[in-house]
C-alpha positions in Angstrom: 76.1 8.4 -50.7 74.2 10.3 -53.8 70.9 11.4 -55.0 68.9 8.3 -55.7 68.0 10.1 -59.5 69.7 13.4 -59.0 73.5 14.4 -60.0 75.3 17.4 -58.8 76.4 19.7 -61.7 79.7 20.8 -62.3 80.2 24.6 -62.7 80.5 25.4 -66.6 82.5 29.0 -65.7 84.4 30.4 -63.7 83.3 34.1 -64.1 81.2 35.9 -61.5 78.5 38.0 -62.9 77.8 40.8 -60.5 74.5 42.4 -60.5 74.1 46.6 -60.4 72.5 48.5 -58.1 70.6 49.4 -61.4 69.6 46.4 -61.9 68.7 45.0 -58.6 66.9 48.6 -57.6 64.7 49.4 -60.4 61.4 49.4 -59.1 62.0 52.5 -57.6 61.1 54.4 -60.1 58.0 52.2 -60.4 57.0 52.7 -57.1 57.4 56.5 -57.4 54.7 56.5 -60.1 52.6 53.9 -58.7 48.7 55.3 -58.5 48.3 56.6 -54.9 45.9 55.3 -52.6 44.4 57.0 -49.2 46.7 56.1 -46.0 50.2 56.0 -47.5 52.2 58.8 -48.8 54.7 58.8 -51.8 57.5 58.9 -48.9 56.1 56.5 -47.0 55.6 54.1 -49.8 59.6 54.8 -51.0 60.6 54.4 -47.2 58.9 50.9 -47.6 60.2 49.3 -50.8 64.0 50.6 -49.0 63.0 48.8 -46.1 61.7 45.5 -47.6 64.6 45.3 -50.3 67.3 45.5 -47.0 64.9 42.9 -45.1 65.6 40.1 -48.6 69.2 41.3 -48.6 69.7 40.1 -45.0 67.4 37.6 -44.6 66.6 35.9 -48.0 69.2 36.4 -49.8 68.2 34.4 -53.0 65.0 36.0 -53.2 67.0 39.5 -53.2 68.9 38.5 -56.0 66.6 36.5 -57.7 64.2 40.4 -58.1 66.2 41.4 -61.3 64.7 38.4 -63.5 60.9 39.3 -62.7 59.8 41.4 -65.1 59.6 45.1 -63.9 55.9 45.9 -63.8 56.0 43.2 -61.3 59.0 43.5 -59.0 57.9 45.7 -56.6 54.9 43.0 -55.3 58.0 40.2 -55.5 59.8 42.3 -53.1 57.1 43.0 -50.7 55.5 39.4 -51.1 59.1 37.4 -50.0 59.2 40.3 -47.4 56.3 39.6 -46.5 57.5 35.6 -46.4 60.5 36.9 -44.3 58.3 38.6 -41.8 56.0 35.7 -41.4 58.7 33.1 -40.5 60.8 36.0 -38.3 57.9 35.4 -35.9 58.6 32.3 -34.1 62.3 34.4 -33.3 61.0 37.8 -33.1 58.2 37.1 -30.2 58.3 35.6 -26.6 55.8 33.2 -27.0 53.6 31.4 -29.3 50.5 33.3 -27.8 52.2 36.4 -29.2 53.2 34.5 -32.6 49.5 34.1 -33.0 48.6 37.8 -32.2 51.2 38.5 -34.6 49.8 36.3 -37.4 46.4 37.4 -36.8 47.7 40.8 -37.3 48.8 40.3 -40.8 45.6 38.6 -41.6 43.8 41.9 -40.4 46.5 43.5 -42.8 45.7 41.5 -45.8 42.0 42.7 -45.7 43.0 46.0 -45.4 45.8 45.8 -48.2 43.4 44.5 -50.5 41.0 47.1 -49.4 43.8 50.4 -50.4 44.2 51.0 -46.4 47.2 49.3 -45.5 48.2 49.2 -41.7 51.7 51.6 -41.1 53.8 48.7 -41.8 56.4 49.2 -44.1 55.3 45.8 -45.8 52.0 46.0 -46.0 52.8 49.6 -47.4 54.4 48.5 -50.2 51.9 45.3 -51.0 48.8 47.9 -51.1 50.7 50.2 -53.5 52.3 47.1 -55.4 49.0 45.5 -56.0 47.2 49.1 -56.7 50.0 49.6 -59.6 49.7 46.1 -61.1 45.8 46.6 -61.2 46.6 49.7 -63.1 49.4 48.9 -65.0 47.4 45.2 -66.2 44.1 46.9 -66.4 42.4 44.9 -63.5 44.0 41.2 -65.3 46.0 40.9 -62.4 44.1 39.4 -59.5 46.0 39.2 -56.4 44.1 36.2 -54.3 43.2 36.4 -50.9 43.0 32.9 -50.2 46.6 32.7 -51.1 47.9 34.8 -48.5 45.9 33.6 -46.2 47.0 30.4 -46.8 50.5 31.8 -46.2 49.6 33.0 -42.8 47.8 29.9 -42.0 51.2 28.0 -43.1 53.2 29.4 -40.3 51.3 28.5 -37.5 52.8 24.9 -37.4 56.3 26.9 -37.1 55.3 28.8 -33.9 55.7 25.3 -31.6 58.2 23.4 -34.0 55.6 20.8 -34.1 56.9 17.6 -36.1 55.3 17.0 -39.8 53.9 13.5 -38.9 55.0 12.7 -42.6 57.0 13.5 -45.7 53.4 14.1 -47.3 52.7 16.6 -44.3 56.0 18.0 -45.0 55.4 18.7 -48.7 52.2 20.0 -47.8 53.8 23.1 -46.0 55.8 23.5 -48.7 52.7 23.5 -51.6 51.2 26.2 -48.9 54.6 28.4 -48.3 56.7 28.4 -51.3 54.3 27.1 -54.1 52.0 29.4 -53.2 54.4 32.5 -53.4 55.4 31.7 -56.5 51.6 30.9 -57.7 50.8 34.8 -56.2 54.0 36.2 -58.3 52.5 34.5 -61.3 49.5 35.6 -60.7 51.1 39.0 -61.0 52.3 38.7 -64.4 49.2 38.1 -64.7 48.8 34.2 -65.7 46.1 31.9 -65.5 48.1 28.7 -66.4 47.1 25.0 -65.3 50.9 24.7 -67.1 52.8 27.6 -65.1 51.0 26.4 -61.8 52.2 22.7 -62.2 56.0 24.1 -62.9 55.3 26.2 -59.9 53.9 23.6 -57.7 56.8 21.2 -57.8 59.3 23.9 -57.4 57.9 25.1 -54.7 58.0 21.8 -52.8 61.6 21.3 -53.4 62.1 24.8 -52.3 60.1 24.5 -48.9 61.7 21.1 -48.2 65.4 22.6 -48.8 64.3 25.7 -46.5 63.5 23.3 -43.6 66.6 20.7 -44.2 68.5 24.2 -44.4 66.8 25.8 -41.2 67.1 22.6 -39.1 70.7 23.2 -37.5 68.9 26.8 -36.3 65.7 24.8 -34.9 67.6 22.3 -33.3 70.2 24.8 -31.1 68.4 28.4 -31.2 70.4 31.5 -30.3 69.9 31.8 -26.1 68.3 34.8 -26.7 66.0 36.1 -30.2 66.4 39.4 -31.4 64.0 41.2 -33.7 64.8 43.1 -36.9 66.1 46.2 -35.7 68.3 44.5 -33.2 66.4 44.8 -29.4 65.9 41.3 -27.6 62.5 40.4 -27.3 62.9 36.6 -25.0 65.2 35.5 -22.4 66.1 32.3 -21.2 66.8 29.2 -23.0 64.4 28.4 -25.8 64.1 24.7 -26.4 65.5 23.2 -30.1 63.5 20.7 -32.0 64.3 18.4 -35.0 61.5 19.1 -37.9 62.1 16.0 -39.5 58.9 14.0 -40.7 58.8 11.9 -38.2 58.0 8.6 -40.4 61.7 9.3 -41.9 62.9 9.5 -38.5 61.4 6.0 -37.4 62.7 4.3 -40.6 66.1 5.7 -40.3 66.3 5.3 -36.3 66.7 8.9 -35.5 66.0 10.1 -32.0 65.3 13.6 -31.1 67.4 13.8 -27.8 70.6 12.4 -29.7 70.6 15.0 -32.6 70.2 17.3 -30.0 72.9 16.2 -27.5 75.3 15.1 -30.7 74.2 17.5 -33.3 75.6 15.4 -36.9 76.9 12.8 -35.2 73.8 11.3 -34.1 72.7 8.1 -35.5 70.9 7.8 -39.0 70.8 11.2 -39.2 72.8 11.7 -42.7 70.5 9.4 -43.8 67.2 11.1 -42.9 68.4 13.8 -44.4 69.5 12.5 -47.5 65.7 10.7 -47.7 64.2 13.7 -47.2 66.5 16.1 -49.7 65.9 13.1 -52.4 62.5 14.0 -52.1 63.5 17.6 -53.0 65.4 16.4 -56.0 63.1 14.5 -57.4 60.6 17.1 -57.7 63.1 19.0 -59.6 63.9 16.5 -61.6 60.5 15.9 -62.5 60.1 19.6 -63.8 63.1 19.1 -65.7 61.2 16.3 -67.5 58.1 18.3 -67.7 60.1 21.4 -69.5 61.7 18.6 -71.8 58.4 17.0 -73.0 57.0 20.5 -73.4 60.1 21.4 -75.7 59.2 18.2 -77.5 55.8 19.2 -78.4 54.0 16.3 -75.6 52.3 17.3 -72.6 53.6 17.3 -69.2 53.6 14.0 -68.2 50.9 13.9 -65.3 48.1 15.8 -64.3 48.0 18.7 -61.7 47.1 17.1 -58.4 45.8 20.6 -57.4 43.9 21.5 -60.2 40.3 22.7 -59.1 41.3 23.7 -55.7 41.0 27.3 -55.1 42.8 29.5 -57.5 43.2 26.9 -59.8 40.5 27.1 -62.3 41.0 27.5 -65.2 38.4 28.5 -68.1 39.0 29.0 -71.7 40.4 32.6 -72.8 40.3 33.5 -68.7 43.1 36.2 -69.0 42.0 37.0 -73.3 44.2 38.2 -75.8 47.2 36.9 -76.6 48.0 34.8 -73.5 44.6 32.7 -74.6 46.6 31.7 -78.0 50.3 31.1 -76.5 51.2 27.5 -76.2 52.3 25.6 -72.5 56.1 26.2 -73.4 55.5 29.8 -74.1 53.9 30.6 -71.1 56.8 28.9 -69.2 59.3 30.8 -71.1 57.4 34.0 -70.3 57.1 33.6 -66.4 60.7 31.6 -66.2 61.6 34.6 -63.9 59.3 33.0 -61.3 61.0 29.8 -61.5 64.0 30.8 -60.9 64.3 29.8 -57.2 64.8 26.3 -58.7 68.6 27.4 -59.4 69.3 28.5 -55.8 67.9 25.0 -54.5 69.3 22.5 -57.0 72.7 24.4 -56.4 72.4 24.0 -52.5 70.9 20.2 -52.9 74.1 19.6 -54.7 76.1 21.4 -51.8 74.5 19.3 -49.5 75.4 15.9 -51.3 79.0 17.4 -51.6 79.2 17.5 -47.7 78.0 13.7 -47.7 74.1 15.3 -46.0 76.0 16.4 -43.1 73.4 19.4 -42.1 75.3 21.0 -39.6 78.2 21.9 -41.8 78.7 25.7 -41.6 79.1 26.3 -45.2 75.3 24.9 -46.2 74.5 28.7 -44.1 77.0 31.1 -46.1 76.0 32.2 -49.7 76.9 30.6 -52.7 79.7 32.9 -54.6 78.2 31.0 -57.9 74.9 31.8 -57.6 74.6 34.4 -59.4 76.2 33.4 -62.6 74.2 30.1 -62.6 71.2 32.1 -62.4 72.2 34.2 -64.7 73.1 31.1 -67.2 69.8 29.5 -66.1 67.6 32.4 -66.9 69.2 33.4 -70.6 69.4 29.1 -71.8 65.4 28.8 -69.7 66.8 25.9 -67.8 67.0 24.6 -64.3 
């Protein structure tokens, strides 16, 4: 069984490149001259970026190492954004029951006004996203707008995740990814700052595959939970058996013949399931194979391809000149080669999609959850050639 148009890609090295403390930790001299604001001291804003870097290392480990290739003035909002991304989907394990889940989402809703406001809640996150955005707005001279509706619309996102309620669809399913993963990555850009109908199409289909990888990756932990949830720092917060679901859209379900109660009662083993799966991650290489394309015609001198299906939703207008100076005169394949950083999550899901395919789409196989030792140097390799 193989991608219906993707290929795995066999490792051009076998060196590991190891990232420095240096490297991965520079923001913290950023943060220790960010411009203060009202309820957060310099130690308290420190304590934060500490706290968020350690939740990425354990929980998203991609994003953690993926920091070093956005550009500095920048960083310390990547860190706290995908923290923030880690805290949202911890939820679901971290509470009791989804009536909590929605007290806790409505929480960080509360906190994003008051972020955005200077008066962040004493949350370590929401700490370090006040004085992130209060240094970009300094360091960009106000160019770098950080949008509500964005993070909102990652709030909002998470809901569906509270009840493991099916995606009816693959569409539905894509559209959790455009309003997770696209959207962090259209918030980081926005960071840069840039305005780009160009970046945010790059951005958009990454995004997808991303979010559809996360779900196909997260779907042995859905369907058998851990007996008993623990948060962060470690202390139990439900008992009793919580009930495992299979978030699989359900229309690739029906066409493959995959019943809930037998993935459930026979995990891999149950009927059609490899090829749901490999339906569903097809649909995740494809979109990366369509950025590839798009990066390809760019380099040619052509457009992209297609238009921006989003284009004119919110966040996505775009005027002339709307950033001014010299971002209005780059060209589409500059401003991708300036924000490639934000990209880069591309490498770390082509490289597990082609995992995947290695273990003929069984899910379940233990090694699709440990870390890939290459990852790194493909990054790496990715970043310097600007290819994914």
């Amino acid at each position: 069984m193989s991608f219906l148009r993707g290929a795995a890609r066999p490792c051009r090295a076998s060196a590991t490149w190891v990232l420095s403390s240096r490297q991965l930790h520079p923001q913290k001299a950023l943060v220790s001259r960010s411009r203060p604001f009202s309820s957060a001291s310099a130690e308290e804003v420190d304590g934060a970026h500490k706290y968020c870097v350690g939740l990425l290392s354990k929980y998203d480990r991609p994003s953690y190492t993926l920091s070093t290739f956005i550009p500095p003035h920048a960083r310390s909002f990547y860190i706290a954004l995908r923290a923030l991304n880690v805290s949202l989907s911890l939820i679901p394990d971290t509470t009791s029951s989804p009536t909590i889940g929605l007290m806790r989402l409505q929480f960080w809703r509360d906190a994003v006004t008051k972020v955005l406001a200077g008066s962040p809640p004493k949350e370590p996150v929401a700490i370090l996203l006040a004085s992130a955005i209060s240094d970009l707005d300094e360091r960009t001279q106000g160019q770098a707008k950080i949008s509500k509706g964005w993070l909102t619309r990652l709030i909002n996102a998470r809901e569906q995740t509270l009840t493991n309620d099916p995606y009816p669809n693959i569409a539905a399913l894509e559209s959790y990814a455009e309003n997770t993963y696209s959207t962090l990555m259209y918030l980081t850009l926005s960071a840069l700052p840039m305005a780009s109908v160009t970046a945010d199409h790059v951005a958009s289909h990454i995004g997808k595959a991303t979010g559809i990888a996360a779900v196909l990756r997260g779907l042995p932990l859905v369907a058998f939970p851990a007996p008993a949830a623990r948060s962060p720092s470690g202390s139990s917060v439900s008992s009793g058996p919580r009930q495992g679901a299979v978030m699989l859209p359900l229309d690739i379900m029906a066409q493959t013949g995959v019943k809930e109660e037998e993935v459930l009662r026979r995990g891999a083993d149950a009927e059609g399931l490899r090829d749901a799966v490999f339906t569903v991650a097809t649909r995740a290489s494809d979109h990366l194979i369509t950025v590839e394309q798009m990066l390809s015609n760019l380099r040619a001198g052509k457009d992209v391809g297609h238009d921006f299906e989003h284009e004119g939703e919110e966040g996505h207008e775009y005027g002339h000149d709307v950033l001014g100076g010299a971002q209005a005169r780059e060209s589409p394949i500059d401003e991708i080669n300036r924000a490639f950083g934000v990209f880069m999550p591309a490498v770390s899901t082509r490289l597990w999609l082609d995992r995947l395919q290695q273990y003929d789409f069984d899910v379940f196989r233990p090694e699709l959850l440990r870390s890939d030792w290459k990852f790194p140097w493909k990054a790496y390799m990715a970043f310097k050639r600007k290819s994914i």
